[in-house]
N, C-alpha and C positions, 0 to 999 in steps of 0.2 A: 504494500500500500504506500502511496507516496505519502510523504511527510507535509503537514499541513499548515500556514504560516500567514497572519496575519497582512502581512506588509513584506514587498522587497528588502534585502539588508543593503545597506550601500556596497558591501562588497560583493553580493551576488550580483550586482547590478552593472559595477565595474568589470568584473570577470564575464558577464554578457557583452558585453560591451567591447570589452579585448577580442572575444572569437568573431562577433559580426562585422568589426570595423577594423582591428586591425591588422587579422590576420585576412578580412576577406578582402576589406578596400586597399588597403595600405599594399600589401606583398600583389596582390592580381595586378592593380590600378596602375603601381610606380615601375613597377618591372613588367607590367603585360604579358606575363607568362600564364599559362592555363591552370586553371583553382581547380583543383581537388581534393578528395581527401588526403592526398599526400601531403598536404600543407595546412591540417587541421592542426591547433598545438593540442597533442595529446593531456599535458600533462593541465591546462588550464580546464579542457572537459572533464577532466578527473575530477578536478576541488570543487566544479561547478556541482556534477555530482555527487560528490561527499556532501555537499553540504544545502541543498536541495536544488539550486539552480534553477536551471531552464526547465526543473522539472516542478514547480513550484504552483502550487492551484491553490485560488483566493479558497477561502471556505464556502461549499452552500453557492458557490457561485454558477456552478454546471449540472445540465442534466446528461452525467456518462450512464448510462444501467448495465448493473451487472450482469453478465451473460448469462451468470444462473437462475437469472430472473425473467426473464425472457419467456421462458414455458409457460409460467402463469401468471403473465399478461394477457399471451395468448387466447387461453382459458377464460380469460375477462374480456376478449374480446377485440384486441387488437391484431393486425398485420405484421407479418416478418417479411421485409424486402430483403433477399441473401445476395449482400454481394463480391464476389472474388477478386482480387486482382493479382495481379502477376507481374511482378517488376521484374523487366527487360531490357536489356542494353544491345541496340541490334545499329547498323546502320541502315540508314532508309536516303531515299533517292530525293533530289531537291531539282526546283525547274534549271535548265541548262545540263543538263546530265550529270551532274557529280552527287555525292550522297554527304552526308555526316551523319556525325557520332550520337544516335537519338539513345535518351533513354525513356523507355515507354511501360505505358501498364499495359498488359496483357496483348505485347506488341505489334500496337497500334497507339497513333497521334492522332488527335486527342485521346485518350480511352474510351473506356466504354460508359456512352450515357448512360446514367443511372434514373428511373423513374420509380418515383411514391407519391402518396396519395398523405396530404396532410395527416399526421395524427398514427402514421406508421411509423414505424421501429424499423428502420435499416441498422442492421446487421453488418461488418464491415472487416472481412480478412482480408490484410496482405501476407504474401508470401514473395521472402527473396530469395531464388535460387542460391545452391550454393557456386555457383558459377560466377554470380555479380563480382564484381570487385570492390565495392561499396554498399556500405547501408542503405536501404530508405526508410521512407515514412510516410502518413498519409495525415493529411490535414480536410477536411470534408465541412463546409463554409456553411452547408444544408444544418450543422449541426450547431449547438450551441456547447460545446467541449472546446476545453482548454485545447489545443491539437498537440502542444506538450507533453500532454498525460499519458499518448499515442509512443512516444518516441521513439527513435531509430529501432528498425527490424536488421538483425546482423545478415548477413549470408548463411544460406542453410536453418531461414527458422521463420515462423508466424508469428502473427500477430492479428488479436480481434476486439474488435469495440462497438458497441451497442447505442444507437441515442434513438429518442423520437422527431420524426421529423415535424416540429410543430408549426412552422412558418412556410407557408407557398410560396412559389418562383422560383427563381431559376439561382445556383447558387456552383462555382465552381470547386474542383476538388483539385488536391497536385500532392505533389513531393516535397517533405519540411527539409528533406536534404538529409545531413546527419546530424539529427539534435541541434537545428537550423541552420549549422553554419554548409556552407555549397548549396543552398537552398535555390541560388538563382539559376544555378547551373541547370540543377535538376527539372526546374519547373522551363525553363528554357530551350532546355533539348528533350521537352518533351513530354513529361512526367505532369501531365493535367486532364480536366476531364470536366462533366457536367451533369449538376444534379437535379432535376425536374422535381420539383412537389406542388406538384396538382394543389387545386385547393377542394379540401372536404368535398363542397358541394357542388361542387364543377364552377367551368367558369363562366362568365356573363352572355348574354348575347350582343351582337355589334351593333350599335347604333350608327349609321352612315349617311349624313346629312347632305343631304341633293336639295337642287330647286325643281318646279316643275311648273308649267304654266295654268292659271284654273282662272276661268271666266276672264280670261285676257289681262290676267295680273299672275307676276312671278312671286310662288309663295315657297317658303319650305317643304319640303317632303322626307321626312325623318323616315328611312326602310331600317327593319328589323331584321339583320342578319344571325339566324341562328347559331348558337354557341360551337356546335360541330365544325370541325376545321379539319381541314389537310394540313400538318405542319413540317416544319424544316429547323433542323438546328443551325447556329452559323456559330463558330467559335473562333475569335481574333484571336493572334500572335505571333510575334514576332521570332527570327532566329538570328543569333550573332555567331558567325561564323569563322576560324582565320582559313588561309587558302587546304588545306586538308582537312575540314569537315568538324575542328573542334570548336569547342563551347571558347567566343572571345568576348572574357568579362570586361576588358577594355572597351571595346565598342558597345557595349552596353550600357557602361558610365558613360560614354560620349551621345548615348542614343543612335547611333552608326548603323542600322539596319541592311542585313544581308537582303532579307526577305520578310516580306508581312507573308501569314500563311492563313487562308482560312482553310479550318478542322483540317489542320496540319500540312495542306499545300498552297503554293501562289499559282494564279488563276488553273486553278483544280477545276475549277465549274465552267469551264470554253468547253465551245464544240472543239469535236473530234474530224478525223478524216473520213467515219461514217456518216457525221452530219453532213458536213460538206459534199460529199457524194450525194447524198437525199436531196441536198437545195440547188445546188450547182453542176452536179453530173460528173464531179471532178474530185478523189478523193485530197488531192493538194493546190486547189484553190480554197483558200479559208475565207470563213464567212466573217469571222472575226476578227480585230487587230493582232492578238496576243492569242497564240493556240500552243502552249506548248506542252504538251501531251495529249496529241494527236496521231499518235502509232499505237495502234493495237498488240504488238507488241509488249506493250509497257502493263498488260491485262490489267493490275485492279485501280495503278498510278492512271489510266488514259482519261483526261476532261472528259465530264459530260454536264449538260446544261440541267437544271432546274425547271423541267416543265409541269406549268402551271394551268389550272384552264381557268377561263372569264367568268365571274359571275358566281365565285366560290370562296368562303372564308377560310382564307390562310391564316395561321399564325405560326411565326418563326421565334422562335427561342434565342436570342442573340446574347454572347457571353463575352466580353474583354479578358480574355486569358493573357493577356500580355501587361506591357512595359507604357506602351502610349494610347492616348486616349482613341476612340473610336466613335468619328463622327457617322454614326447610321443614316446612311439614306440611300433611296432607290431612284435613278435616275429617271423620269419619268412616270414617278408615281408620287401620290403623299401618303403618308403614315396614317391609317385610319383610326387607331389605337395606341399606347404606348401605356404599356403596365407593368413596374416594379412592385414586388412583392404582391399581393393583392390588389394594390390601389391604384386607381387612373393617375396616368402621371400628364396625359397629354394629348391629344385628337385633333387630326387632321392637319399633321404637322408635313414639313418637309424633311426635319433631321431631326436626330436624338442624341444628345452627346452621352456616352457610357463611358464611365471612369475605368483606372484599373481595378480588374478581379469584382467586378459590374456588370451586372444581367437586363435586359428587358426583354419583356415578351411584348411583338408587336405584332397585332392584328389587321387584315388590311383586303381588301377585294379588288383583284385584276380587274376593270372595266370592259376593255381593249383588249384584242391582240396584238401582240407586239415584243419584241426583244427589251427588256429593262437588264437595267447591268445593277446590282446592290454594293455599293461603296461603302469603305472608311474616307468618308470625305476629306481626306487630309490629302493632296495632291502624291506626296512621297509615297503614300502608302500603294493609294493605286498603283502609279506606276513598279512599284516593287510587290503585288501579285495579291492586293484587296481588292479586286471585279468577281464579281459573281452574276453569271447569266444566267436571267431567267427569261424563260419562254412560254409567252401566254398566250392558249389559243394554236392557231396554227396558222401564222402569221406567212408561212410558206408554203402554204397551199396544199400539204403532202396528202391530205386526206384521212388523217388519224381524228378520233374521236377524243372527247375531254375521257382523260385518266388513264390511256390505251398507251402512251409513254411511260417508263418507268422512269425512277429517279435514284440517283446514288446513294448508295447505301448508309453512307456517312454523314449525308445529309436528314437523312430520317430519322426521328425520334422513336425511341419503343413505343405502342398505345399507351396511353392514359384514358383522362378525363377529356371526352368529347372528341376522341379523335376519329379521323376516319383513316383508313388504312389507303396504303397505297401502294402500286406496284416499285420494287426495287432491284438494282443488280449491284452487286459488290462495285465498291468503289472506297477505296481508304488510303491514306498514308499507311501503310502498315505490313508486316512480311507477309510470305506465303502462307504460313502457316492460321497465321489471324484470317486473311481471307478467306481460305476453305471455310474457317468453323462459320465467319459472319456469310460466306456462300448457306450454308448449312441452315442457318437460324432462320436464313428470310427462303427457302425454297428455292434455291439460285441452282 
């Protein structure tokens, strides 16, 4: 049981303080050499540990539940969402053909969404091979736990923790690193994810405010879009890379961006050399500026677009997994919705600025058909691989019916509260092996 303490001591505060800044800023920053655990100072986690440290929980302040408690809640009537993960350290492939040094849950970038229903009990193992050459650890934002109490899983052993999910929306999960310090590495190259909790009672229907003409006067016309949605996850972030594929904490401090990645690739969501062939007759004339993963070769890495159809409520789960802000918006449409946590934050907007490790769920109805591209409005960003294409309708005439398109795997949330399903085909940052089982899950 960890030890339990009123107040930080100033010197556990100082000895925090020496691991996060200056063994992480100081030694990475001034000499630009690559942070790892090789340049944790052992001996300061030690006293940190002796004497409660970073492992330190107010009283009464968290609801962690003990796992042998868990049965009979059940019994009383609550949900157990089981969820595994699997820390992995694999290289994965980046746009322009080279790869870097990812380390992933259950390898795949982002991991695997996790969805609950307000008022569940997730359930939460990791497991580090003994393979890794480093610890991790799992911080999960859905919860209200110290994520310290969690602390580094060594190689070769588990770890599990219990809480209720009692707040809705959208809330992301990552890597605390080792007992925080290389936290940014971890979460950086890759070690993040997203956790959905529904609320209780579903969520609202859309209200979408139009004019219409009545007796030769322009009046409002308020339509009632029902609560059911088709949805899409979108998850920002960034990677800081030096020319062989490692984690550079220097350009990180500088803000230096290799690649913006959305759900772990830069423009992941272009057509492909099949689209191109379906609209143009030509499998390498692109339809788009930026196609770079358009060989079918590249199987579950190959772009493919977001198609949408007219006149159906979407909602997209948008999460800031990174370092800079994320100005949401869809080029050619406005925000019919914007909802943090439960509560309306915004309607009928054009952008929504999301902080970092900040979620909204935006609600919105295609009109039109038509190509929309979904940006982080920040110029740099785009050009460094924030476009996401969506295709509403069948703005090319090919003849498919609304929903007859499938959508990327990665992009799709598990059901919840009021979803409608949709068709999918594997599509992730993520090895072979992750592909088969998400082939597997969705019928691929």
């Amino acid at each position: 049981m960890n030890r339990r303490y009123s107040m930080l001591s100033i010197a556990a505060v100082v000895a925090v303080a020496g691991i996060l800044f200056a063994s992480t800023y100081s030694q990475s920053q001034m000499t630009a050499t690559k942070y790892g655990v090789s340049t944790v100072q052992d001996n300061l986690i030690q006293k940190i540990g002796d004497m409660g440290g970073i492992q330190l929980q107010l009283p009464s302040a968290f609801a962690q539940i003990p796992t042998d408690q868990i049965a009979s809640m059940v019994q009383q009537g609550r949900h157990v969402v089981q969820v595994n993960l699997v820390a992995q350290s694999v290289d994965l492939p980046i746009m322009g053909g080279g790869k870097y040094h990812a380390m992933t849950f259950n390898g795949q970038v982002p991991g695997p969404t996790i969805r609950a229903t307000q008022g569940d009990i997730i359930e939460m193992t990791l497991t580090v091979p003994s393979t890794e050459y480093t610890a991790h650890s799992n911080d999960m934002h859905a919860s209200q736990i110290s994520a310290t109490n969690f602390g580094a899983t060594q190689p070769g052993s588990s770890r599990t923790y219990a809480f209720i999910a009692e707040t809705p929306g959208t809330f992301k999960y990552h890597c605390e690193g080792v007992n925080l310090a290389s936290m940014d590495q971890h979460v950086l190259s890759g070690m993040y994810g997203l956790t959905i909790i529904d609320p209780l009672n579903g969520y609202h229907n859309l209200v979408v405010t139009k004019t219409k003409v009545n007796n030769g006067q322009v009046v409002l016309d308020r339509q009632i879009v029902p609560a059911d949605a088709k949805e899409f996850v979108l998850e920002y972030n960034q990677l800081y890379l030096t020319s062989d594929g490692s984690f550079n904490e220097q350009a990180m401090f500088l803000h230096n961006t290799t690649q913006t990645v959305v759900n772990g690739l830069a423009f992941g969501y272009t057509p492909n050399g099949d689209i191109n062939k379906l609209v143009k007759g030509d499998a390498s004339k692109n339809i788009f500026a930026v196609q770079p993963w358009n060989d079918a070769s590249l199987k579950q890495y190959q772009g493919h677009p977001l198609f949408v159809d007219t006149g159906v409520h979407y909602r997209i789960f948008v999460e800031n997994q990174g370092n800079m802000p994320v100005f949401f918006h869809i080029v050619g449409e406005q925000l019919d919705r914007v909802t943090q946590g439960n509560v309306v934050q915004a309607q009928g907007i054009e952008t929504w600025n999301i902080g970092g490790s900040e979620g909204a769920i935006v609600d919105l109805v295609f009109d039109n058909p038509g190509v929309y591209a979904a940006v982080n409005h920040d110029y740099a960003a785009i050009f460094s691989g924030a476009a996401t294409i969506f295709v509403a309708g069948d703005p090319f005439k090919l003849g498919y019916n609304p929903g007859d398109m499938p959508n990327p795997s990665d992009a799709v949330p598990p059901l919840g509260k009021n979803s409608i399903p949709q068709k999918e085909l594997v599509h992730c940052e993520c090895t072979d092996d992750a592909a088969a089982t998400i082939s597997k899950q969705i019928g691929g």
